[in-house]
N, C-alpha and C positions, 0 to 999 in steps of 0.2 A: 563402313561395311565390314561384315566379320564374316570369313568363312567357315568356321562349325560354332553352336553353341557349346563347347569347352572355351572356346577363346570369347565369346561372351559373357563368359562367368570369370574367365578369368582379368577379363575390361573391369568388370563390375567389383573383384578383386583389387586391382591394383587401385579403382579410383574410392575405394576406402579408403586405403593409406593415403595418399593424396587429397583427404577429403579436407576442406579447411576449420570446420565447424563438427560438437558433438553430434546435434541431430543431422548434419548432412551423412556423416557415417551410419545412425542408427536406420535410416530410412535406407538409405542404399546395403546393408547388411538386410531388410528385411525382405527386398529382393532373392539376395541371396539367400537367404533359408528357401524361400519357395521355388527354387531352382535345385536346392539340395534334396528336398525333402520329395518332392517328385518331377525331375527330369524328364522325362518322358511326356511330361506336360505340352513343354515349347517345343518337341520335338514332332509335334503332330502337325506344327503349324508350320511348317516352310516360310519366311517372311513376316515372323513373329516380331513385334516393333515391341520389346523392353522397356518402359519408361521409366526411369530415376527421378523421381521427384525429389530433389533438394531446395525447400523454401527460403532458407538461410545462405545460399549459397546461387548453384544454377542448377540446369535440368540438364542430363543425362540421355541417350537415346543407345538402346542396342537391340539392330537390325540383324536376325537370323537369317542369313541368306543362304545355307546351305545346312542339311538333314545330318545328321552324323552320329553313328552311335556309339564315338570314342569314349563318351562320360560313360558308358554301361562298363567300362576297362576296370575292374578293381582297383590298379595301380594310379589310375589316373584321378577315381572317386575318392581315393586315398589322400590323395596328393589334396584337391580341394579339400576335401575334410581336414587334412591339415592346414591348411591355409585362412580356412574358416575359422577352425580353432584358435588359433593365434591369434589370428584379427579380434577373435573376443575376448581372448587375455588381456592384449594388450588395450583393449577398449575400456574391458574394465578397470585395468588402473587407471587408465585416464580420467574416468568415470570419478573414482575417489580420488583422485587427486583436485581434478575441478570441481568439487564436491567442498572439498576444506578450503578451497581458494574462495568460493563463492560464500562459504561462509563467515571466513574473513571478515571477506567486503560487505555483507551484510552486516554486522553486528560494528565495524568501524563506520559504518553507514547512521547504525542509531546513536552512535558515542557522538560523532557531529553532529548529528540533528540535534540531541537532545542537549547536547552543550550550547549551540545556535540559541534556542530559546532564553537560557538564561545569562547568554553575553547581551541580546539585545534588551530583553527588559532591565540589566544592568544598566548599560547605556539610557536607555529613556531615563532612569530614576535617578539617574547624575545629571541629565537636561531641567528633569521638572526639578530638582536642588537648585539653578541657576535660577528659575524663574520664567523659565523660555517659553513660549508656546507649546504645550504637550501634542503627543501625537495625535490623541484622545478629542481634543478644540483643534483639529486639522492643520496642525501644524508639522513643518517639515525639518525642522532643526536638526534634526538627527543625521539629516545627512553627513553636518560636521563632525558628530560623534563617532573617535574610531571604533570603539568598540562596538556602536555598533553595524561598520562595516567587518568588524572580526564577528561577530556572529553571521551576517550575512554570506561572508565566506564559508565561515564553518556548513551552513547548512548548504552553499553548492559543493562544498567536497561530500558532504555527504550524501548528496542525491547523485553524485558522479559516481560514489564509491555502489550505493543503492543500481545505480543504472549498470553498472559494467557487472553486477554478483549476478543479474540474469541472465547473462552471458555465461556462465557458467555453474551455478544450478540452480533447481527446478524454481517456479515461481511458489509453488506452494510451500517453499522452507523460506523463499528470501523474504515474502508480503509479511508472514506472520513476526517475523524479527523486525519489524519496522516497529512492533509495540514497543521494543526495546527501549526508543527514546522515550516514550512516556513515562516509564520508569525512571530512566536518567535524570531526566528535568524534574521530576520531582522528588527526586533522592538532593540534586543538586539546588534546588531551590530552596531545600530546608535550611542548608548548610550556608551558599551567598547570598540569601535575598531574604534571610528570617520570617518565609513564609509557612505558616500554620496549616497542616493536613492534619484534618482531625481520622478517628478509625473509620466514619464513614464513608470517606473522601479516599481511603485509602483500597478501603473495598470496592467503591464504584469503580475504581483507576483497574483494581483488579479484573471486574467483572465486566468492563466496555472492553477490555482488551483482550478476554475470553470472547466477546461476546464475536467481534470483529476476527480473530482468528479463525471462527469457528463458521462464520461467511467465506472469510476466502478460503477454507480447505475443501468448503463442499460449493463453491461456486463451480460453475465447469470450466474449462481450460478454453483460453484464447484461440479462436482462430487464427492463425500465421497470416498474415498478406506477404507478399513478395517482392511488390513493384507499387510504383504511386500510381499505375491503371487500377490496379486490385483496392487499391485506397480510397481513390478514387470515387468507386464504382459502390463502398462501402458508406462513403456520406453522402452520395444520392440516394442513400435506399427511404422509403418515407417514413421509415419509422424511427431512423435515426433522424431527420429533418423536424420530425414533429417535437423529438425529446430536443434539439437545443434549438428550436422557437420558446418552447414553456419553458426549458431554464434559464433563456433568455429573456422571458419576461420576468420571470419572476426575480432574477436579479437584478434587473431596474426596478422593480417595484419597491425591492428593499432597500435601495441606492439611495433613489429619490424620493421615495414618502417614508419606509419604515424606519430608515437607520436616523434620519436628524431627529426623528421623534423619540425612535427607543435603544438608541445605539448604545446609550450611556447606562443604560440600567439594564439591558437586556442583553446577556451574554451572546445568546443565539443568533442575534442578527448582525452583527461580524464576521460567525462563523460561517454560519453560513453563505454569507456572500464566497469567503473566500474556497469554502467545499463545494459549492456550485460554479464558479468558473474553475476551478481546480481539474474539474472532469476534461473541460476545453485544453488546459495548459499539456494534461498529460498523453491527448489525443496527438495533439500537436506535436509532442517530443518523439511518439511516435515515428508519425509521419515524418517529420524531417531525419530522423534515423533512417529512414526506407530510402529516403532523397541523398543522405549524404554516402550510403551502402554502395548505389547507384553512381555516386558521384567519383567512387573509389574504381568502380568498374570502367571509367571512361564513359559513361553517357551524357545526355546534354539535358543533364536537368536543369539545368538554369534556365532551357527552354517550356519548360512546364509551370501554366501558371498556379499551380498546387501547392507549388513551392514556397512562392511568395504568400499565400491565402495563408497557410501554416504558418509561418512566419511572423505575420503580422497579428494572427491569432495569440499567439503564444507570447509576443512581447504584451500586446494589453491583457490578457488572463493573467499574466506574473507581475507586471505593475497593479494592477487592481486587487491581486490576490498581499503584497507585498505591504500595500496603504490600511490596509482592511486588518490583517494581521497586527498590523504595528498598534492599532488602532486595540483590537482587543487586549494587547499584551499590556500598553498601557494603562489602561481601565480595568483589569478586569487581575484576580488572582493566575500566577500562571499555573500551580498546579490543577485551576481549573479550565486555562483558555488549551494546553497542552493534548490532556486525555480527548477534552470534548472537539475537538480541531482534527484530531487522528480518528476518532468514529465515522465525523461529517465525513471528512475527504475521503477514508477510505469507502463509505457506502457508495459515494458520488461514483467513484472511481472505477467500483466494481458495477455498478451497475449503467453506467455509460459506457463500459466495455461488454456486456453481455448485450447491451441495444445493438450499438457501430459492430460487434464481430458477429453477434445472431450465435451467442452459446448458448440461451436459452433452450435452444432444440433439442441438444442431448442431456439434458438432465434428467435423474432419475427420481423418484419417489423419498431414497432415503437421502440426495443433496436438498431437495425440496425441505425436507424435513428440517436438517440441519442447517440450511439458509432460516431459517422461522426462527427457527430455538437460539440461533446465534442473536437476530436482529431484538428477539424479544428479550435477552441477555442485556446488550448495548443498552434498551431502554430503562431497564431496571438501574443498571451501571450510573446512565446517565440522574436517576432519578436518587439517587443514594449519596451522589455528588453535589447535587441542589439542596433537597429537602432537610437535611439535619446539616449543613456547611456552617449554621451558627451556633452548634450545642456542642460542647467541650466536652470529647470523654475517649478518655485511653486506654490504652490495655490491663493498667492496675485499676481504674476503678470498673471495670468487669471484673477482674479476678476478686479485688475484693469484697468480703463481705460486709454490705453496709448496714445491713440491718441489726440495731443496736439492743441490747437487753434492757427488756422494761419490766422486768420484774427482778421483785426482794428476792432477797431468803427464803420468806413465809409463805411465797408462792403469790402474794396480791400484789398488781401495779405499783408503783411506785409514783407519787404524786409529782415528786416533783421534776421526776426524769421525765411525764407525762405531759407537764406545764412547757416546760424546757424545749418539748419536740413541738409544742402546738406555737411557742412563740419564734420558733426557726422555720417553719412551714414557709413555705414561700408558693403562692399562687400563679402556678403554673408555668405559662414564658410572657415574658414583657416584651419581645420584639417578635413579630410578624414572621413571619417565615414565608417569603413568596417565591415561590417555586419559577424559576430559570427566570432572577433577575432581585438588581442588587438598589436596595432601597437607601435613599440616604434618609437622616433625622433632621427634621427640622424642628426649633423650638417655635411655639403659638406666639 
């Protein structure tokens, strides 16, 4: 209980500085503006109940129980106005300083992922030199291979480094540096694994990574939960129930009928297994965030069986996502299991969180717009990465001019520069180009 609202502004004061989290500060300062800005608001109300909402943190309560029109004081109005001030000086450095920190961990976030890729498909292709059973024929040898448990490391420091930079800034700076590894792995793949990016391959990589950036900036921003009731309460809604029955099905479907049939020549059903339980692992990571938050507070999560359901979710979405991967990385080029693995998950990812948090509601016409133009980006991306991945051509021969002179002196063709070009003709392409999915040769 407070007796004037001076000293409930100045509660709401003190428990900024106090506050343990950015946004628990930005939310209880915006309080405080609307206290600043007109005063004379909560002063009409004798028994004005204050509510601090801090999601990240706790909730706040400040009860006006007595009328008072000390704030009308100059001296006093002064006094907060100074207070206030400060508090956003020193807000804002905090601001950029968790700013550079958060980008940090973002950008050391994609040097490990993107390294991760290419320790482990190093690893596989020193198993398939022994002769062992490939990951690709469902084999698991790899497990003895260190390196690649050093890529499997690498890629959890990186998703630890990736989980803590949202802790400290915005989601729309850290999600879009996640392309980063896609570039990585395939700067790094040219160099350890002699693998061939031709320029279309290298424009698709460009233009999925546009295409995915340019989704999550105009997606809307995550609803906050605060407690495993709120979570809760968010996967019984039915239209989150309905999205993982259908991704549920259709991941078995590609389990058990489509991958033994086309896992080996079809790039996309790998990945997508692993971008469609992907949505589950990250829900999951989640929620047990909210669980272990809770568990910092002293409550008895252990007595929630939410806990456990998450849990158990999240160890089979990351083994099944883990087999599935190893599985494309050994089959398949990585600069192209990389790019096309970061569109799937991230699509899955973004839009199983606009189901389970219900962002869809506040979006506006020009996110709408820009959610379109990014996905129809991604496809083109995706299509520029298939369709020319067997035609060899680099940046000289576009700059070069190929077209040769076939005429004399005298101004008339030249017979036999003319013979010359018709017996170098070559009839168009000898190999098939089948678009998302890789053909082997067999002789008749």
């Amino acid at each position: 209980m407070l007796e004037t609202s001076h000293q409930a502004v100045k509660k709401c004061v003190s428990a900024v500085r106090s506050a343990s989290s950015l946004l628990e500060k930005e939310n209880i300062q915006q309080c405080i503006f609307l206290l600043s800005v007109d005063p004379s608001l909560f002063f009409l109300f004798p028994g004005y109940v204050l509510a601090l909402i801090c999601p990240n943190a706790s909730q706040a309560w400040c009860e006006i129980t007595h009328v008072s029109q000390l704030l009308a004081s100059p001296v006093l109005y002064m006094d907060l106005n100074s207070s206030i001030t400060n508090l956003s000086i020193s807000a804002n450095a905090e601001n950029k300083y968790s700013l550079y920190v958060g980008l940090v961990l973002a950008i050391s976030s994609s040097i490990f992922i993107g390294s991760s890729f290419i320790l482990k498909k190093k690893g596989l292709l020193q198993l398939a030199n022994k002769g062992v059973t490939r990951a690709g024929q469902g084999g698991h040898s790899y497990l003895k291979e260190w390196l690649w448990w050093a890529g499997l490391l690498s890629m959890g420091a990186g998703e630890a480094a990736n989980f803590a930079a949202y802790a400290f800034a915005p989601a729309t700076l850290v999600t879009p540096l996640g392309a980063l590894s896609v570039l990585i792995s395939a700067i790094l793949s040219s160099y350890f694994l002699n693998e061939h990016l031709n320029i279309h391959g290298k424009l698709g990589c460009i233009l999925s990574i546009l295409g995915s950036t340019v989704m999550v900036i105009h997606a809307p921003q995550e609803e906050e939960v605060a407690s495993l009731h709120e979570m809760e309460m968010k996967l019984r809604d039915p239209g989150f129930i309905s999205f993982a029955v259908i991704i549920t099905v259709i991941s078995l479907v590609l389990i058990l009928i489509v991958a033994p049939k086309k896992g080996q020549t079809n790039i996309l059903v790998y990945i997508s297994i692993c971008s469609l339980i992907g949505a589950f692992s990250v829900s999951s990571v989640k929620g047990l965030g909210i669980a272990i938050k809770e568990l910092l507070e002293w409550k008895p999560v252990y007595k929630h069986p939410l806990v456990f359901v998450l849990l158990a979710v999240l160890v089979l979405s990351v083994t099944t996502q883990i087999n599935y991967l190893n599985k494309a990385l050994d089959t398949f080029n990585t600069s192209l299991v990389t790019p096309i693995y970061y569109v799937f998950f991230t699509s899955m990812v973004v839009t199983c969180s606009v189901i389970l948090f219900q962002e869809w509601y506040g979006m506006k016409a020009g996110d709408i717009i820009g959610t379109l133009s990014g996905f129809f980006t991604i496809i083109n991306g995706i299509f520029l990465l298939h369709a020319f991945k067997n035609i060899d051509i680099t940046w000289s021969d576009l700059t070069t001019n190929t077209q040769k002179e076939v005429f004399s002196l005298n101004g008339h063709e030249d017979k036999y520069i003319l013979l010359e070009n018709i017996e170098c003709a070559t009839p168009g392409f000898d190999d098939d180009i089948t678009l998302f999915s890789r053909t082997d040769d067999h002789s008749p």
